[in-house]
Jmol script that loads the backbone (N, CA, C; Angstrom):
load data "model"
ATOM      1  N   UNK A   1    -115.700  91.932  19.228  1.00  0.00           N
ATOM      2  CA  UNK A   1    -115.197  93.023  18.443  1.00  0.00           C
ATOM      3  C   UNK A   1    -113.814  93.383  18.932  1.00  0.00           C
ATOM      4  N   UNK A   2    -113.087  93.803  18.071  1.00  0.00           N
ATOM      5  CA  UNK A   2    -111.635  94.102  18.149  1.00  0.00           C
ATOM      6  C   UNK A   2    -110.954  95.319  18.103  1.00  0.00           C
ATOM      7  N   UNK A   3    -110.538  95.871  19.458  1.00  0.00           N
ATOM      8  CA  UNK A   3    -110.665  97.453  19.093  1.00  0.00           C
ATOM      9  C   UNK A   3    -109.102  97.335  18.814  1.00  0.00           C
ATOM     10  N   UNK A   4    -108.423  98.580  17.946  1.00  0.00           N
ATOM     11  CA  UNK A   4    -107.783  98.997  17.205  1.00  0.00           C
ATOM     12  C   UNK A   4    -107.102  99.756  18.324  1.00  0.00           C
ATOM     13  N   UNK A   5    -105.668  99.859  18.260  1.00  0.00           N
ATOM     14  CA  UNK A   5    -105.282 100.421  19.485  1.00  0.00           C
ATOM     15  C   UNK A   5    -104.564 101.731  18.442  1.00  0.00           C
ATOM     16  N   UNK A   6    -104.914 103.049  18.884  1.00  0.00           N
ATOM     17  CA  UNK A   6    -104.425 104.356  18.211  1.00  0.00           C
ATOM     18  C   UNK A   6    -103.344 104.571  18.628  1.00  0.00           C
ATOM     19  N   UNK A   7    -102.617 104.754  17.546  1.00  0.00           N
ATOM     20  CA  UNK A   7    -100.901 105.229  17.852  1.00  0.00           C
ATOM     21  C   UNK A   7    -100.805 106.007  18.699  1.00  0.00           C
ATOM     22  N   UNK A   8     -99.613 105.615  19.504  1.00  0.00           N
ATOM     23  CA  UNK A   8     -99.273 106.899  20.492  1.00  0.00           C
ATOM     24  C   UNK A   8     -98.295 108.217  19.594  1.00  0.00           C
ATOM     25  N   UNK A   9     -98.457 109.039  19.779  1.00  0.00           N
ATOM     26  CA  UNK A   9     -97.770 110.381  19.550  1.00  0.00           C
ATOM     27  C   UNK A   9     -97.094 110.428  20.565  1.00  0.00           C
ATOM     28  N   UNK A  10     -95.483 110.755  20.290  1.00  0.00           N
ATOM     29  CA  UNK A  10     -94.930 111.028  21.065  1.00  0.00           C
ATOM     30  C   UNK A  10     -94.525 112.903  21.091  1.00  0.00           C
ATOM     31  N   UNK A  11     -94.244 113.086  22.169  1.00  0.00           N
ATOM     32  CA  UNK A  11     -94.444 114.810  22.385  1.00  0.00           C
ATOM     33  C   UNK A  11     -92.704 115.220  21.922  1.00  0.00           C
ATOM     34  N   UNK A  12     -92.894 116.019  20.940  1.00  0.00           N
ATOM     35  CA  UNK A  12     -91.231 116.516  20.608  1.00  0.00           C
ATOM     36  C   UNK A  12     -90.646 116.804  22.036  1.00  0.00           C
ATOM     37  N   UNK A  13     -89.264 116.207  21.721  1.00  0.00           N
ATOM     38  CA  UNK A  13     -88.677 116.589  22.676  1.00  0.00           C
ATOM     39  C   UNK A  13     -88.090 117.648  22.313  1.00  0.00           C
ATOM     40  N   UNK A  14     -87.741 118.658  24.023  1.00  0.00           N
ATOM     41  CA  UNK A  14     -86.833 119.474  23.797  1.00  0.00           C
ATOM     42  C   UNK A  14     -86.146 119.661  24.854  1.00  0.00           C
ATOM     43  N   UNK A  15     -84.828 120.724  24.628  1.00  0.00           N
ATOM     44  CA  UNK A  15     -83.512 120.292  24.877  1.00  0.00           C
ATOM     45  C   UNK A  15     -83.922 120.689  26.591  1.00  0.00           C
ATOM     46  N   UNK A  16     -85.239 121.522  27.033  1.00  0.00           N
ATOM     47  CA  UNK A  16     -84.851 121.430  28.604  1.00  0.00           C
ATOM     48  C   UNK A  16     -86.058 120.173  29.257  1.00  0.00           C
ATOM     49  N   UNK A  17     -86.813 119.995  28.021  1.00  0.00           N
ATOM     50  CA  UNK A  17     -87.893 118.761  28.846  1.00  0.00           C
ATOM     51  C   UNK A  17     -89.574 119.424  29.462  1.00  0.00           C
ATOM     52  N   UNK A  18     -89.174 120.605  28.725  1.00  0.00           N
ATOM     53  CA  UNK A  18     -90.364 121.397  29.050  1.00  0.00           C
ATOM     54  C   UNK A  18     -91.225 121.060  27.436  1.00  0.00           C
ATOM     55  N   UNK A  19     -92.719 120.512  27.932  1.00  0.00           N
ATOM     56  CA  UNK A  19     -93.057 121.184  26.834  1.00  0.00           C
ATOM     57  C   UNK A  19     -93.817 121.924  25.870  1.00  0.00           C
ATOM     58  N   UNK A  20     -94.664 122.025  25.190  1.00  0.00           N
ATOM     59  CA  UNK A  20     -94.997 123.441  24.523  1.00  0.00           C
ATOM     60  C   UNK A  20     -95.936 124.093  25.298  1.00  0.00           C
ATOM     61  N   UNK A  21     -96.915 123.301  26.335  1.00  0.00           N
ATOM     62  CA  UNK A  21     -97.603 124.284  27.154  1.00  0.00           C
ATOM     63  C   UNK A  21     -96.859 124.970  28.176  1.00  0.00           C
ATOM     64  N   UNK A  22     -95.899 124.086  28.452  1.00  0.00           N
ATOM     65  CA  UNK A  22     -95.459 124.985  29.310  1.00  0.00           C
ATOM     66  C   UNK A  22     -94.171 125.944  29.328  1.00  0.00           C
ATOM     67  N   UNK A  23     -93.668 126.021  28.018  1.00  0.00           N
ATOM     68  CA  UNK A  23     -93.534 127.009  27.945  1.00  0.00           C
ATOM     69  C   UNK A  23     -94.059 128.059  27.031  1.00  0.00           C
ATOM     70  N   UNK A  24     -95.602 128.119  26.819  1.00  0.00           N
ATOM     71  CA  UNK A  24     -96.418 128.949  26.912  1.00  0.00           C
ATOM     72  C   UNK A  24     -96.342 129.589  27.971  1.00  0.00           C
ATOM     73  N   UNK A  25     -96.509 128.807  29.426  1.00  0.00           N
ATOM     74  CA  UNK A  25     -97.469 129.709  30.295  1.00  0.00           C
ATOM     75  C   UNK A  25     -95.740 130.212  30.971  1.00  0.00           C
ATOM     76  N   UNK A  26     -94.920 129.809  31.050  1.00  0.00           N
ATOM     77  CA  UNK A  26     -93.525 130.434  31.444  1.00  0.00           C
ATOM     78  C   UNK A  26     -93.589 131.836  30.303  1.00  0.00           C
ATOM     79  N   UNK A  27     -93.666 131.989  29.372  1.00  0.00           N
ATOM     80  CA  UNK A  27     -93.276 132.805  28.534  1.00  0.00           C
ATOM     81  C   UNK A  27     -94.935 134.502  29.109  1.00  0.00           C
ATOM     82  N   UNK A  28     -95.602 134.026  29.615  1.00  0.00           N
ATOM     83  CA  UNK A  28     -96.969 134.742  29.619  1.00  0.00           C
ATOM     84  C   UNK A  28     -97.591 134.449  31.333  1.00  0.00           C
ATOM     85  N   UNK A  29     -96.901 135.232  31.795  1.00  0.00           N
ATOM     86  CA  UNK A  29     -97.497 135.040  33.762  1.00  0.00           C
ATOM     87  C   UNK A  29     -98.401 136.004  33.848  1.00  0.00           C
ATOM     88  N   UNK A  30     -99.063 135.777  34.193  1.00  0.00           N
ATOM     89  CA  UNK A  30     -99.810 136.329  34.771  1.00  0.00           C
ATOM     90  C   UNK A  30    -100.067 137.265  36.381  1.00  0.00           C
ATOM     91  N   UNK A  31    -100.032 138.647  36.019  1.00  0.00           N
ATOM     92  CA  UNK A  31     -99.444 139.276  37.317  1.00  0.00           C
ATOM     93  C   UNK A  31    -100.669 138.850  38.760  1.00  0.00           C
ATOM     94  N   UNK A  32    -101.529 137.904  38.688  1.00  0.00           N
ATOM     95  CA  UNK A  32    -102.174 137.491  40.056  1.00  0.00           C
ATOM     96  C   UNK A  32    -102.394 136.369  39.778  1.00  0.00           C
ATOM     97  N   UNK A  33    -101.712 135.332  40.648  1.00  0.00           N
ATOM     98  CA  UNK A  33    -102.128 133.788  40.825  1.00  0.00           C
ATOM     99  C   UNK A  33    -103.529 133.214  41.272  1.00  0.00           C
ATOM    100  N   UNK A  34    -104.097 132.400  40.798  1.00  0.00           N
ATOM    101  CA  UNK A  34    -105.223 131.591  41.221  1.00  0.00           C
ATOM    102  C   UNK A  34    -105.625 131.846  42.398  1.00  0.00           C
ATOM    103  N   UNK A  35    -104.742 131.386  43.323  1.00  0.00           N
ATOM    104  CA  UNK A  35    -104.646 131.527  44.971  1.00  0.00           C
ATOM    105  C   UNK A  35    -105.171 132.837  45.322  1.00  0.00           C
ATOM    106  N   UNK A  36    -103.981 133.966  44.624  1.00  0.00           N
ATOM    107  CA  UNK A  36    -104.459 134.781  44.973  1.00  0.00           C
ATOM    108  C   UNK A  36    -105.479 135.394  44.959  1.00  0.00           C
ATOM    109  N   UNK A  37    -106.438 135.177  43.846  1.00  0.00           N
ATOM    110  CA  UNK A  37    -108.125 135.060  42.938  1.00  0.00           C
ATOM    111  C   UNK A  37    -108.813 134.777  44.329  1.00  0.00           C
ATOM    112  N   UNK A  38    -108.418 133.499  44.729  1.00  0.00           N
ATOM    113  CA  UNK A  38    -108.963 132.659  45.559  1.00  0.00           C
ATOM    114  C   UNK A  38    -109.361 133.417  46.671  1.00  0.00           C
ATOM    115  N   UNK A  39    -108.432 133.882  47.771  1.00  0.00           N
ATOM    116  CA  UNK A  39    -107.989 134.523  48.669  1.00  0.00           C
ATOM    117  C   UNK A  39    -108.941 135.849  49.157  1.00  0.00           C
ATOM    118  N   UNK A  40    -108.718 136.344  47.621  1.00  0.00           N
ATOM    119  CA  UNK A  40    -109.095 138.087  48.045  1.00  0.00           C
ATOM    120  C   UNK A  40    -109.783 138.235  46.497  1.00  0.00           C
ATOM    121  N   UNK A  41    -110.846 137.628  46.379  1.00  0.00           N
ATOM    122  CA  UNK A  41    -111.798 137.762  44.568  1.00  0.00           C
ATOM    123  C   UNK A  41    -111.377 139.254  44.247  1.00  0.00           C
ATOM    124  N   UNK A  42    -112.159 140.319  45.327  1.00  0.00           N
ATOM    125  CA  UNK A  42    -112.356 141.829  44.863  1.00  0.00           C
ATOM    126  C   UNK A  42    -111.672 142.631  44.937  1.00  0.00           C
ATOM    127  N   UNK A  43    -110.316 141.840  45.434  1.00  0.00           N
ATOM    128  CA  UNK A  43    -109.008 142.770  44.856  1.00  0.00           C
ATOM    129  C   UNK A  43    -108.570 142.237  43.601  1.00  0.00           C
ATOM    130  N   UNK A  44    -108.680 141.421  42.633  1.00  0.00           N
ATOM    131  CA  UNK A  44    -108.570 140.093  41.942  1.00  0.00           C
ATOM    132  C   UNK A  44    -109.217 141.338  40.814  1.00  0.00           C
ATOM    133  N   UNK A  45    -110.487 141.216  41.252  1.00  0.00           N
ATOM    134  CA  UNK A  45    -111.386 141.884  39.543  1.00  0.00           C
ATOM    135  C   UNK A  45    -111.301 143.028  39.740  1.00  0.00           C
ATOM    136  N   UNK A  46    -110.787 143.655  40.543  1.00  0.00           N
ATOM    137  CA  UNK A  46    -110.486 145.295  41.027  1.00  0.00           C
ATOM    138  C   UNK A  46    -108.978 145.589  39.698  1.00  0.00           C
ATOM    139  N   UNK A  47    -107.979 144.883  40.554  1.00  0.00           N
ATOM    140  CA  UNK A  47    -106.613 144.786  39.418  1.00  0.00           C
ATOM    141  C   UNK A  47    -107.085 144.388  37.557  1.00  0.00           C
ATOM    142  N   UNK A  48    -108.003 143.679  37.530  1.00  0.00           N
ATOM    143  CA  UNK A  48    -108.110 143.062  36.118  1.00  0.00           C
ATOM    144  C   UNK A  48    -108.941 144.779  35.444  1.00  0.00           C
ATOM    145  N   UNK A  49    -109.649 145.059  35.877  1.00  0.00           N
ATOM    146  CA  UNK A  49    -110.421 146.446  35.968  1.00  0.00           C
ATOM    147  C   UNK A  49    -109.470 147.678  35.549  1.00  0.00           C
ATOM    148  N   UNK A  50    -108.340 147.546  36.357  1.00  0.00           N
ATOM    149  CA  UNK A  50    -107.394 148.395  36.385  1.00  0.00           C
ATOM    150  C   UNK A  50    -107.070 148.524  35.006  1.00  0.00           C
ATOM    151  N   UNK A  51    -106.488 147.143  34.702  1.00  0.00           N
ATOM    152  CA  UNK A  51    -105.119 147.205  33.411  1.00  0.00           C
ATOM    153  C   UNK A  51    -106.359 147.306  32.355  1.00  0.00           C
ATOM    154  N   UNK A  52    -107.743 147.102  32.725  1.00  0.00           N
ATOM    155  CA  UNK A  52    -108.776 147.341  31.500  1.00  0.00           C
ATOM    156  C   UNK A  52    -108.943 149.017  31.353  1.00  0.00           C
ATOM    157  N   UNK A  53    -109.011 149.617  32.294  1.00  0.00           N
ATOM    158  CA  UNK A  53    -109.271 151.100  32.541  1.00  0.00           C
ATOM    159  C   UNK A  53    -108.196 151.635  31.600  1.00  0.00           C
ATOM    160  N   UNK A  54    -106.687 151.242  32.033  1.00  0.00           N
ATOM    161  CA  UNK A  54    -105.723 151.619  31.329  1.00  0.00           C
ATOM    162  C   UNK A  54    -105.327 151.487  29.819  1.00  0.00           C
ATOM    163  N   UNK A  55    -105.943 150.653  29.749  1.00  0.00           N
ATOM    164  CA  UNK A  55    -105.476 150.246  27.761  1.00  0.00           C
ATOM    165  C   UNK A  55    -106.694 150.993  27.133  1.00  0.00           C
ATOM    166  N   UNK A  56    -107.647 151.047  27.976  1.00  0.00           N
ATOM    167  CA  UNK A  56    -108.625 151.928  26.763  1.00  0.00           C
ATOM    168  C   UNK A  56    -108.081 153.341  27.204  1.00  0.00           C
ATOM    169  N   UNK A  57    -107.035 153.955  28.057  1.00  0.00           N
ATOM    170  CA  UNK A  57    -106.834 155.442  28.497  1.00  0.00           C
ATOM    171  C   UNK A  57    -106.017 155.456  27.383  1.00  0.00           C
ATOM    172  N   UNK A  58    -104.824 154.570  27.158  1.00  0.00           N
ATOM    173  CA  UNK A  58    -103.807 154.382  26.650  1.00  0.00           C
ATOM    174  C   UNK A  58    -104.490 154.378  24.748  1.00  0.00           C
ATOM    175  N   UNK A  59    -105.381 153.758  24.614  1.00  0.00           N
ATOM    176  CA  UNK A  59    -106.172 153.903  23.263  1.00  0.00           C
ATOM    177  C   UNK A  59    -106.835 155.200  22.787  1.00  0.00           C
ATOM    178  N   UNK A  60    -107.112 155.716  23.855  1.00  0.00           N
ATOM    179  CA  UNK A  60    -107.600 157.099  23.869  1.00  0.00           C
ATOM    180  C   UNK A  60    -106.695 158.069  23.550  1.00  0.00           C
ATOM    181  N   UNK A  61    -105.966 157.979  23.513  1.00  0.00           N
ATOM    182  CA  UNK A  61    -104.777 158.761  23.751  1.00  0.00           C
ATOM    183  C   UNK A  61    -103.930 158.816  22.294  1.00  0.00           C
ATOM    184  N   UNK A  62    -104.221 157.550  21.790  1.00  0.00           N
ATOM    185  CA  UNK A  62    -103.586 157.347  20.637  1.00  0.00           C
ATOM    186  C   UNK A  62    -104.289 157.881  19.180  1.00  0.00           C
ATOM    187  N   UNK A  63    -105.513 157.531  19.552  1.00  0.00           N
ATOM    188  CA  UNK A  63    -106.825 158.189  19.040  1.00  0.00           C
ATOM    189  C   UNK A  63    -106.773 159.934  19.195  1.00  0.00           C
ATOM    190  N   UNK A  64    -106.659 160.868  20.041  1.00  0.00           N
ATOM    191  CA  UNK A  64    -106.697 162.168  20.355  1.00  0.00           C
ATOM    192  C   UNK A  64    -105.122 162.297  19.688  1.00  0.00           C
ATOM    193  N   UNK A  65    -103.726 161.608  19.592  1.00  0.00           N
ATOM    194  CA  UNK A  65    -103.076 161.914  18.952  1.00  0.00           C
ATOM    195  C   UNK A  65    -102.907 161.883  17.287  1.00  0.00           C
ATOM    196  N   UNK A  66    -103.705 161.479  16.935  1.00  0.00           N
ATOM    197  CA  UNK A  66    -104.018 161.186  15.436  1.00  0.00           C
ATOM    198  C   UNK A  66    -105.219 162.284  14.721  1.00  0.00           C
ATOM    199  N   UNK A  67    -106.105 162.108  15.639  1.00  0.00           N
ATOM    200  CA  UNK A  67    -106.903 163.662  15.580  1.00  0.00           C
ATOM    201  C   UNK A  67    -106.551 165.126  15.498  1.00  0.00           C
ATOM    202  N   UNK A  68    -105.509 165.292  16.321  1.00  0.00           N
ATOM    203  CA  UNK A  68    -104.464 166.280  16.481  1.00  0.00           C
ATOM    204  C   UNK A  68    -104.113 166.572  15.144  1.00  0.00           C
ATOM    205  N   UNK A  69    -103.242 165.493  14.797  1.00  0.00           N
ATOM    206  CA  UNK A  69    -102.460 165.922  13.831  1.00  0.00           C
ATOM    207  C   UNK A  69    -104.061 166.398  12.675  1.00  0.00           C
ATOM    208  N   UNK A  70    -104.379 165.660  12.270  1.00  0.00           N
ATOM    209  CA  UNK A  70    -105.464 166.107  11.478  1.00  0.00           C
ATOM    210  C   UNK A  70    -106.411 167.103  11.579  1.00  0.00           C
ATOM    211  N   UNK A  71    -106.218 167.595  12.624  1.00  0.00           N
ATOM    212  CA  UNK A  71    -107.138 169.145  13.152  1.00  0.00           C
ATOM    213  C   UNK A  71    -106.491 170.542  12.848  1.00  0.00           C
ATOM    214  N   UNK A  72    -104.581 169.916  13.287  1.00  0.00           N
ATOM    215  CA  UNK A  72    -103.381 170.886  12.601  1.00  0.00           C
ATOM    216  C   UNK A  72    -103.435 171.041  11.475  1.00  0.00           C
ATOM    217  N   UNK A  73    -103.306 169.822  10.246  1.00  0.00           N
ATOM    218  CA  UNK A  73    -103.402 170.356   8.845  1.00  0.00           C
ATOM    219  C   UNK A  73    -104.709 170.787   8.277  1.00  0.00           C
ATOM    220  N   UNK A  74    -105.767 170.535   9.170  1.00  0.00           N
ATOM    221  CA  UNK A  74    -107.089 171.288   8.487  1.00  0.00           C
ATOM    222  C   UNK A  74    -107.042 172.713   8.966  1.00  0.00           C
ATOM    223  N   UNK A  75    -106.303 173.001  10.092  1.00  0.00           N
ATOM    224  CA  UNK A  75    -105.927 174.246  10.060  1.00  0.00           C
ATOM    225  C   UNK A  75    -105.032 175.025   9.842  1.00  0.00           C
ATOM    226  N   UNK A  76    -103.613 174.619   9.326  1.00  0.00           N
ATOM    227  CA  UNK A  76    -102.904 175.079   8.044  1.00  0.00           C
ATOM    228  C   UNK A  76    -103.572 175.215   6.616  1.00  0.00           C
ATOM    229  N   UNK A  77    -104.500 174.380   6.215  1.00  0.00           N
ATOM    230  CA  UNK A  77    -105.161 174.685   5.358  1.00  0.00           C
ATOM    231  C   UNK A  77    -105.871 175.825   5.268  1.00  0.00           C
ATOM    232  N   UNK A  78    -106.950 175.786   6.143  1.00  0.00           N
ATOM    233  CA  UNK A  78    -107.969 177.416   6.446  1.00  0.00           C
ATOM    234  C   UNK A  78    -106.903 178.670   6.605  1.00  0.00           C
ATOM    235  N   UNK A  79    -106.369 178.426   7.282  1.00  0.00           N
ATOM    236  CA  UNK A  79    -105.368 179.680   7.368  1.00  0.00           C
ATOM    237  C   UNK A  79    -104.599 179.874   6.134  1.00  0.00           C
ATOM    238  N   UNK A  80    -104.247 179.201   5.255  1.00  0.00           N
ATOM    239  CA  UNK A  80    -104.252 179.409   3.651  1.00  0.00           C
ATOM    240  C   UNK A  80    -104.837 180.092   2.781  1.00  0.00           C
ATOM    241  N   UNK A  81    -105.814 179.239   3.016  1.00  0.00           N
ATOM    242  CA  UNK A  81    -107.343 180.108   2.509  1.00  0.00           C
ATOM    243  C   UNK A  81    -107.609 181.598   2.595  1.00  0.00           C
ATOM    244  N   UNK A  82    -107.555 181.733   3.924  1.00  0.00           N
ATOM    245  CA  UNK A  82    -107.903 182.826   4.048  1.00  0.00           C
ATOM    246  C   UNK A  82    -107.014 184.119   4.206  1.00  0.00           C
ATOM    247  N   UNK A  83    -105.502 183.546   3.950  1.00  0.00           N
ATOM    248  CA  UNK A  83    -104.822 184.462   3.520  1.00  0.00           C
ATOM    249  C   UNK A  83    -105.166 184.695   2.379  1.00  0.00           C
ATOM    250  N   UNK A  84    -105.206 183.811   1.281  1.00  0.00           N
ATOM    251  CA  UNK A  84    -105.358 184.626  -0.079  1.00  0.00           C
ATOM    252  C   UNK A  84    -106.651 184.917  -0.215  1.00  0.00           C
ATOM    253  N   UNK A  85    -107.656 184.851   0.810  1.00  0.00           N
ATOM    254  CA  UNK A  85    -108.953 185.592   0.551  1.00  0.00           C
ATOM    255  C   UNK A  85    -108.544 187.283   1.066  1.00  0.00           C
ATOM    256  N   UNK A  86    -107.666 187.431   1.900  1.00  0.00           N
ATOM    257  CA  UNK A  86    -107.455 189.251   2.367  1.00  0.00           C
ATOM    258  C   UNK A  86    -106.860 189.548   1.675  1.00  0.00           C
ATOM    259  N   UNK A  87    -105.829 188.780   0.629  1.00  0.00           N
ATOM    260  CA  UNK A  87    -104.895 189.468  -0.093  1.00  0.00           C
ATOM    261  C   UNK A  87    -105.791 190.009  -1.272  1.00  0.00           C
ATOM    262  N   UNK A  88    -107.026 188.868  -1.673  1.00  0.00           N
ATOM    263  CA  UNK A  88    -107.829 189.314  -2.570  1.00  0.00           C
ATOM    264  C   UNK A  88    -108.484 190.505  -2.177  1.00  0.00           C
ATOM    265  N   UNK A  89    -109.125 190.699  -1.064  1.00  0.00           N
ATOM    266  CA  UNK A  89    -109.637 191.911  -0.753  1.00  0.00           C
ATOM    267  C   UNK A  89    -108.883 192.937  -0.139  1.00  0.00           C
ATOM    268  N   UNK A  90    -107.805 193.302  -0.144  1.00  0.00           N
ATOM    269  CA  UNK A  90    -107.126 194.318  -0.085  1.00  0.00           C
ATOM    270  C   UNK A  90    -106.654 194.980  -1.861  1.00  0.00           C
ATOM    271  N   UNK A  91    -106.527 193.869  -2.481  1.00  0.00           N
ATOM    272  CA  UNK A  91    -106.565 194.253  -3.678  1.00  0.00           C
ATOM    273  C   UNK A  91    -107.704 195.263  -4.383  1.00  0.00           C
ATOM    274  N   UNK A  92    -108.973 194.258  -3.919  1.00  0.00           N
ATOM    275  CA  UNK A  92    -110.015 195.166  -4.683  1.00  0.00           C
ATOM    276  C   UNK A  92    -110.112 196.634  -3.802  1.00  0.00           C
ATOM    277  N   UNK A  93    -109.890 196.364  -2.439  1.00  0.00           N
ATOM    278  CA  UNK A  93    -110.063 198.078  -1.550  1.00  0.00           C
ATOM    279  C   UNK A  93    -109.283 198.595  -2.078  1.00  0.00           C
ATOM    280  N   UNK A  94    -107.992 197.944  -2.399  1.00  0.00           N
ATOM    281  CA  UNK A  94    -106.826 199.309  -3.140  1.00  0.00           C
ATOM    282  C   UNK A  94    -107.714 199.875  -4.467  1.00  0.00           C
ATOM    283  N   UNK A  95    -108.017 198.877  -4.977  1.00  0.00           N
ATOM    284  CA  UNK A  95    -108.601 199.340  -6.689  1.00  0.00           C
ATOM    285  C   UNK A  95    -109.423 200.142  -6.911  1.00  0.00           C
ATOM    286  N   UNK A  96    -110.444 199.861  -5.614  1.00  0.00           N
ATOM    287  CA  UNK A  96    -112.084 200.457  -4.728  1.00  0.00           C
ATOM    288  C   UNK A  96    -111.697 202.400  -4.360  1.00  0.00           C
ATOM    289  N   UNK A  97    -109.958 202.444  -3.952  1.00  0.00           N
ATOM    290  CA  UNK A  97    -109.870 203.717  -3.348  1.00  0.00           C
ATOM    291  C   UNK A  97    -108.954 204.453  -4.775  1.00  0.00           C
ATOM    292  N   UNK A  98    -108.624 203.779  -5.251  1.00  0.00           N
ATOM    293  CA  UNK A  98    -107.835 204.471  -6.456  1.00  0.00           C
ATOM    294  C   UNK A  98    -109.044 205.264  -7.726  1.00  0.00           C
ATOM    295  N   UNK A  99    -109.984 204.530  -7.644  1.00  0.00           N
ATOM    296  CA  UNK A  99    -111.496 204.452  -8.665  1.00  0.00           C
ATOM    297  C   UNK A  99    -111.847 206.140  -7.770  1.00  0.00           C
ATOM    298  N   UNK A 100    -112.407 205.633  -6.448  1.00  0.00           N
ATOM    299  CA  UNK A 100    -112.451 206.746  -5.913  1.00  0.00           C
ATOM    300  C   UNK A 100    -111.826 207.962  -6.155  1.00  0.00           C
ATOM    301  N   UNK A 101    -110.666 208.185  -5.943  1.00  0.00           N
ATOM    302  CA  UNK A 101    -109.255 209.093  -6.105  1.00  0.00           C
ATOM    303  C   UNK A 101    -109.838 210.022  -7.449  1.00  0.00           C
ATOM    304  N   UNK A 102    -110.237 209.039  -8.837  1.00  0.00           N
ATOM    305  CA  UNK A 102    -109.841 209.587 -10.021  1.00  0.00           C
ATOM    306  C   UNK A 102    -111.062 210.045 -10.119  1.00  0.00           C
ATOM    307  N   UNK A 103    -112.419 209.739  -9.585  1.00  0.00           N
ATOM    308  CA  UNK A 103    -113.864 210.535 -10.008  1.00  0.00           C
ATOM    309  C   UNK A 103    -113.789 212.054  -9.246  1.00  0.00           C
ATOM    310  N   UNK A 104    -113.035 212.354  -8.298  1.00  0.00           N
ATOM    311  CA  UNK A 104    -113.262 213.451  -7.739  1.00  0.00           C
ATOM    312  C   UNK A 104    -112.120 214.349  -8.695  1.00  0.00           C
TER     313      UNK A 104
END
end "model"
wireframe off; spacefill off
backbone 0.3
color backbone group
């Protein structure tokens, strides 16, 4: 049997000779090296812990600012409301004491 030899692909070149993985991982470092993993694990998943703690603080935050605003205009609203609910009832007490006034 006669095996078929599969074309080689050649890898684009580019102009510094790097190529696309690596400059992936140039473009995206990672702030603790392998070694360092290696070395000291439970300072390793301690730091990864960290920047996890932080993006959900940081999400939280973004979340309680969006709430905000929407807690403000539901309460510009009520306070609307209920101005023209006293204006209504100062009306009828005026009307309530004038009624009064004219039976006596």
């Amino acid at each position: 049997m006669a095996t078929t030899k599969k074309p080689t692909t050649k890898k684009p070149a580019t102009s510094t000779g790097k190529t696309l993985a690596d400059k992936a991982t140039d473009a995206v470092k990672m702030p603790i090296s392998f070694e360092q993993f290696v070395k000291n694990p439970v300072l390793g998943v301690a730091f990864v812990c960290l920047i996890g703690i932080g993006y959900v603080y940081i999400d939280l935050k973004k979340g309680n600012d969006k709430r905000d605003t929407s807690c403000e205009t539901d309460k510009k609203d009520c306070k609307e409301t209920i101005n023209k609910k006293d204006s209504i009832i100062l009306k009828l007490a005026t009307q309530n004491a004038i009624i009064e006034a004219t039976k006596k």
